[in-house]
C-alpha positions in Angstrom: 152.1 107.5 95.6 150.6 107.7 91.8 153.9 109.3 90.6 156.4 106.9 93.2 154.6 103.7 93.0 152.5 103.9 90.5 149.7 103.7 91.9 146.0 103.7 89.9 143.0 105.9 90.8 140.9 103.1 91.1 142.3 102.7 94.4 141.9 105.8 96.0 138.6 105.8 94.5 137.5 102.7 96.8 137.6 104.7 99.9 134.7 107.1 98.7 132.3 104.1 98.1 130.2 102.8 101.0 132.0 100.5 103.5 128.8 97.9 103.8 126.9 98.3 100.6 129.2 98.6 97.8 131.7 95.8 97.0 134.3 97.2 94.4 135.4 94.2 92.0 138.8 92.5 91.8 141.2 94.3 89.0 144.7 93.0 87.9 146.6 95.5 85.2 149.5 95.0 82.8 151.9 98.3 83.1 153.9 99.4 80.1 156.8 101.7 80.1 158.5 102.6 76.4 156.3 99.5 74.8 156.9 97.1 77.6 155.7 95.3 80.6 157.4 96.5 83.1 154.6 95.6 86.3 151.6 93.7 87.1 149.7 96.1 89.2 146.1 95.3 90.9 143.6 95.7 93.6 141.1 94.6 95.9 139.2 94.7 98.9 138.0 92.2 101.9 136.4 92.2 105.0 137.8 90.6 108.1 134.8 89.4 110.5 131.2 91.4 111.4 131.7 94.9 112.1 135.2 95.1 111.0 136.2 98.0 108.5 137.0 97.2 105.1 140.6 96.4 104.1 141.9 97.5 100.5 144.6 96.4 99.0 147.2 97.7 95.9 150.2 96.0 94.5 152.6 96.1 92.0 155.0 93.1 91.0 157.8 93.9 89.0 158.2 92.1 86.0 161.4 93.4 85.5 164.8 91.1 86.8 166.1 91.9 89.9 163.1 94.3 91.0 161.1 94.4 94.3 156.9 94.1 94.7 155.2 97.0 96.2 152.2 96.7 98.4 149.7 99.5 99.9 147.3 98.1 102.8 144.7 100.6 104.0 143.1 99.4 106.9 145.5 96.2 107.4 144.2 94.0 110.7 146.4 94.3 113.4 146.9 90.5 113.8 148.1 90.2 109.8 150.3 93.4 110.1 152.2 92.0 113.0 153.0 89.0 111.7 154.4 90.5 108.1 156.4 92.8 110.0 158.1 90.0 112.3 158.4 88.3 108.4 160.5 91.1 108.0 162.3 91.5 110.8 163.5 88.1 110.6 163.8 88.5 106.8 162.2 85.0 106.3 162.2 84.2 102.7 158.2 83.6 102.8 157.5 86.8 101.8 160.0 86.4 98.6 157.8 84.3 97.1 155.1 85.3 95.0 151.5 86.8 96.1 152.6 85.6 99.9 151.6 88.3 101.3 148.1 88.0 99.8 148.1 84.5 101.0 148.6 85.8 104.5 146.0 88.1 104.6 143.3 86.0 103.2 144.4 83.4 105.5 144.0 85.9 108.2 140.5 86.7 107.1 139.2 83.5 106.4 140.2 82.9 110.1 138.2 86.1 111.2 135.3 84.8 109.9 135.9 81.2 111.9 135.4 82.8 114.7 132.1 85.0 113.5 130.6 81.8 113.0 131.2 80.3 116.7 128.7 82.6 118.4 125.7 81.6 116.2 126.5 78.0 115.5 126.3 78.2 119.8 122.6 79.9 120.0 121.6 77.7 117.4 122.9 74.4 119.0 121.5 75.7 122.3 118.4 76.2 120.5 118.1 72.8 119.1 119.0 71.1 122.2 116.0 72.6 124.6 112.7 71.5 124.8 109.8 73.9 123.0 107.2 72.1 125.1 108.0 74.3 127.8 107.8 77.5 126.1 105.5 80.0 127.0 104.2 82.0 124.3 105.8 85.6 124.8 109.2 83.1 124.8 108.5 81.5 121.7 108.0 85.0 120.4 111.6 85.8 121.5 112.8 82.7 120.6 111.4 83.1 116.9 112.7 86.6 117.0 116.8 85.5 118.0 116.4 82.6 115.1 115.8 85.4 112.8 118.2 87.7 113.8 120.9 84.4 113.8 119.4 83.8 110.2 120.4 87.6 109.1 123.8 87.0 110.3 124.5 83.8 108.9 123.3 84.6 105.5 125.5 87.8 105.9 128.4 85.6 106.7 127.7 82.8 104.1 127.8 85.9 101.4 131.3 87.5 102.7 132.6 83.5 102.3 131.1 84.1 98.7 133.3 86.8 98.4 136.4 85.5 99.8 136.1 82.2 97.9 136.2 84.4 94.7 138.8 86.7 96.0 140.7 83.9 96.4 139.9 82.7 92.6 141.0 86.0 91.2 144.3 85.8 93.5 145.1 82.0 92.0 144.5 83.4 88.8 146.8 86.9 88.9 149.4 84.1 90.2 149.2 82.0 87.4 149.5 85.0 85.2 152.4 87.0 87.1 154.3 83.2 86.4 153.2 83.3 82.7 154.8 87.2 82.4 157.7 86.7 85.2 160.1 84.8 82.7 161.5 82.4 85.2 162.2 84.9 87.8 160.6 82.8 90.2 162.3 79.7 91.8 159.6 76.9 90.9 159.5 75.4 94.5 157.9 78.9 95.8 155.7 79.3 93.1 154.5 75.6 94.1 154.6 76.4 97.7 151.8 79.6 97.2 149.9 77.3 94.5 149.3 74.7 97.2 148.5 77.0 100.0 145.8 79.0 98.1 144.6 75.5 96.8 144.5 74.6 101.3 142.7 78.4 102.1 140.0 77.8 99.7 139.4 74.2 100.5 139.0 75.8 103.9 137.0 78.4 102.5 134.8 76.2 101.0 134.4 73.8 103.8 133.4 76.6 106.2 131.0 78.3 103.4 128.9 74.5 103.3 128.9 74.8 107.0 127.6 77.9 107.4 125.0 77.0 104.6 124.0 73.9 106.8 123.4 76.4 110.2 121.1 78.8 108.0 118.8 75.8 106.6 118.8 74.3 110.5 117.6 78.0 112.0 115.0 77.9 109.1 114.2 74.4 110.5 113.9 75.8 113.9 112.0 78.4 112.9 109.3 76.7 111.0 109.4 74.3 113.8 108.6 77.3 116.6 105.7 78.6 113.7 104.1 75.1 113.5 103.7 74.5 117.1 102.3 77.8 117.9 99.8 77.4 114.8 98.7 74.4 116.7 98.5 75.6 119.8 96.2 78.5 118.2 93.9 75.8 116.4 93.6 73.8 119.8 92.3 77.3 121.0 90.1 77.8 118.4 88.3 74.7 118.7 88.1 75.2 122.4 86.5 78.3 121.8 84.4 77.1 118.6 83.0 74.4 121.6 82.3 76.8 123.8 80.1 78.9 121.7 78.5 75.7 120.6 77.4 75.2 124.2 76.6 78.7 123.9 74.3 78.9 121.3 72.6 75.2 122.5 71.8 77.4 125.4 70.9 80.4 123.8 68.6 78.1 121.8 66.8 76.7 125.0 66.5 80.5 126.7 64.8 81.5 123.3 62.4 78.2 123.1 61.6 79.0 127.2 60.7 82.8 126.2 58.4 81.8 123.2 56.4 79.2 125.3 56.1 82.3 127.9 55.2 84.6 124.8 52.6 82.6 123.9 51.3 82.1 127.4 50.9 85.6 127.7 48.9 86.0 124.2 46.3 83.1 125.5 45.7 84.8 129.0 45.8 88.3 127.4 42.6 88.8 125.6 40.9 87.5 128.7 43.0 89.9 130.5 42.2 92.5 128.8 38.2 91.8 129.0 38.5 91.6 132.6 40.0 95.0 132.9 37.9 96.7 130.3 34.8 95.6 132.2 35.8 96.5 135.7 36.7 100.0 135.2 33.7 102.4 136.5 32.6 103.4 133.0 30.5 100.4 132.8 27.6 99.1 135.1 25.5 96.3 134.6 22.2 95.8 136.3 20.3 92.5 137.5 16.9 94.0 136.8 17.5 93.9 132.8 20.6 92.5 132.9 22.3 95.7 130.6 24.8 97.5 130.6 24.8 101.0 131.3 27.6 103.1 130.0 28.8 106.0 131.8 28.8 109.4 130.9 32.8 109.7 131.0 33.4 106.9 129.2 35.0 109.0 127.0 38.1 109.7 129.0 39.1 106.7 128.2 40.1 106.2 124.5 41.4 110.1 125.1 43.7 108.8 127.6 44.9 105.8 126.2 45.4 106.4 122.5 47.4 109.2 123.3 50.0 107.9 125.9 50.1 104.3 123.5 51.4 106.4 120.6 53.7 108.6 123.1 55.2 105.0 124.9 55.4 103.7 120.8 57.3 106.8 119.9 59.9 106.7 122.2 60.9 103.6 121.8 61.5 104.2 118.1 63.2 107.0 118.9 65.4 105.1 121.4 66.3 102.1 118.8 67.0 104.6 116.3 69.6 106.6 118.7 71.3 103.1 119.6 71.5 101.7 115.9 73.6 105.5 115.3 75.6 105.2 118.5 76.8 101.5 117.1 77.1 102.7 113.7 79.4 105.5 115.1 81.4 103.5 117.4 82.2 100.7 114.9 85.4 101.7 113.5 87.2 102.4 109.9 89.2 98.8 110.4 86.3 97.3 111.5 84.2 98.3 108.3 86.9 97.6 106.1 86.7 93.9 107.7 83.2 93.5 107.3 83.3 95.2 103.7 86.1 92.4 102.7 89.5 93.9 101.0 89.6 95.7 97.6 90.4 93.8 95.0 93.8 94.5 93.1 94.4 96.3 90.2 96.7 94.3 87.6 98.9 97.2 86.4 101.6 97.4 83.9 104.9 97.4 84.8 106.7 100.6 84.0 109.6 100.0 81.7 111.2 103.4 82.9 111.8 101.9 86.6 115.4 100.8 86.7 115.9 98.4 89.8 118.9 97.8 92.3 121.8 96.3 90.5 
């Protein structure tokens, strides 16, 4: 094909670049033979619809009386090949005039991505026309979730419009120059007929680009809209719950004023209580004669008894706060501390001026 056609590397080097990520420009070159223009050759590429493989296109118009225009499609849509091969089987003069076959196939995918728009416009619509009172909140979730997803694809399809309208640009203007370099080969009515029907395709172009533009900004609506009434649903919660505790702690307060007043019952009646117990055990006796007391010989027993086991009962209840406090401490976990502890504050660094972004 380079040494028959004419054909330039740069188009056999679009098929090694990425179908999805890379978009090749739009290139339009002058060829000379023996110091003249002999061809206006150029390229490009364009999508027809989600999921759709990339279409690239070469072609070459003679500048040269009496010659013929040579196009390469790799990857031409069915529905665009068929109908310039029934052109040319019926040898309609359409295809004659200049860049028609262009117009065709941008036509063809400006309708391809019509249709890509219809299934999201309808979730959206579907969307805005149900009632959110009645969502529960795992379908609000979902419903949040299919608004994004309609959001990705929109904004996908808004950008391929992008495209197109440019493509479309680019076309209009290697028209205008293939005129300017043609030297009247061209009947004038043709060249009018293609000028007015890439002037219609971008109008259209443009129309369904605002469009599409107007669907993202409503599923953003609809989103925020989904956001807001679950944020109040959570604060209508959260006072429930800050009401509740309230109560809570009103009680908690009366249970803890109840235990003090039986605290401090127990501290009046316990020195008493004590005495009384201290003076009935057998180590004392008192006698009416002299009215003494009379302490035992195994009075002793007591303070050896008792000191002992107090310190023994003291111990181990040290001992058991001590083991809970370290049980707690161990269960709390790493999350936990880091949310008690409050985040880390953030360095301000530098930015490094070796770091070369996405282009």
């Amino acid at each position: 094909m380079r040494q028959r056609f004419g054909v330039s590397p740069l188009f056999f080097n679009c098929f090694h670049s990425p179908k999805y990520v890379v978009k090749i420009g739009n290139a339009s070159l002058i060829r000379t033979e023996g110091g003249k223009r002999v061809a206006l050759d150029g390229l490009y590429r364009f999508s027809s619809g989600l999921g759709s493989p990339p279409v690239h296109v070469w072609f070459s118009h003679s500048l040269i009386q009496g010659q013929s225009s040579t196009y390469i499609i790799h990857g031409c849509p069915d529905m665009a090949k068929s109908l310039i091969l029934s052109y040319v089987e019926q040898r309609d003069p359409i295809l004659m005039r200049p860049l028609s076959v262009d117009a065709i196939l941008a036509e063809h995918s400006l309708h391809e991505w019509g249709q890509a728009v219809y299934a999201p416009r309808n979730h959206l619509i579907t969307y805005e026309n149900s009632s959110i009172a009645q969502y529960t909140p795992s379908q609000t979730a979902e419903a949040v979730e299919r608004l994004h997803f309609l959001s990705q694809v929109l904004h996908i399809i808004r950008e391929d419009l992008t495209d197109l309208r440019e493509r479309l640009q680019y076309l209009v203007g290697v028209h205008e120059r293939l005129i300017d370099l043609s030297n009247d080969r061209y009947d004038p009515l043709d060249v009018e007929s293609v000028q007015d029907s890439f002037a219609y395709i971008v109008s259209k172009t443009t129309t369904l680009r605002r469009w599409v533009v107007n669907y993202t900004e409503r599923t953003g609506i609809r989103i925020n809209l989904f956001f807001n009434l679950a944020t109040q649903s959570d604060s209508r919660t959260n006072l429930e719950i800050a009401r509740l505790s309230s109560k809570i702690a009103v009680s908690t307060q009366r249970d803890s004023s109840s235990m003090i007043t039986m605290a401090a019952v127990t501290m009046f009646f316990l020195p008493g209580t004590f005495v009384s117990a201290l003076f009935s055990m057998v180590f004392f006796n008192t006698t009416n004669d002299n009215e003494s007391i009379v302490v035992g010989r195994q009075w002793w027993l007591f303070p050896t008894i008792t000191i002992p086991l107090t310190v023994v009962v003291f111990a181990t209840w040290v001992a058991w706060q001590r083991y809970r406090n370290r049980v707690d401490s161990d269960s709390l976990g790493i999350s936990d501390l880091m949310k008690i502890a409050g985040p880390e504050p953030i360095m301000e660094k530098s930015p490094n001026p070796s770091y070369q972004g996405p282009m």
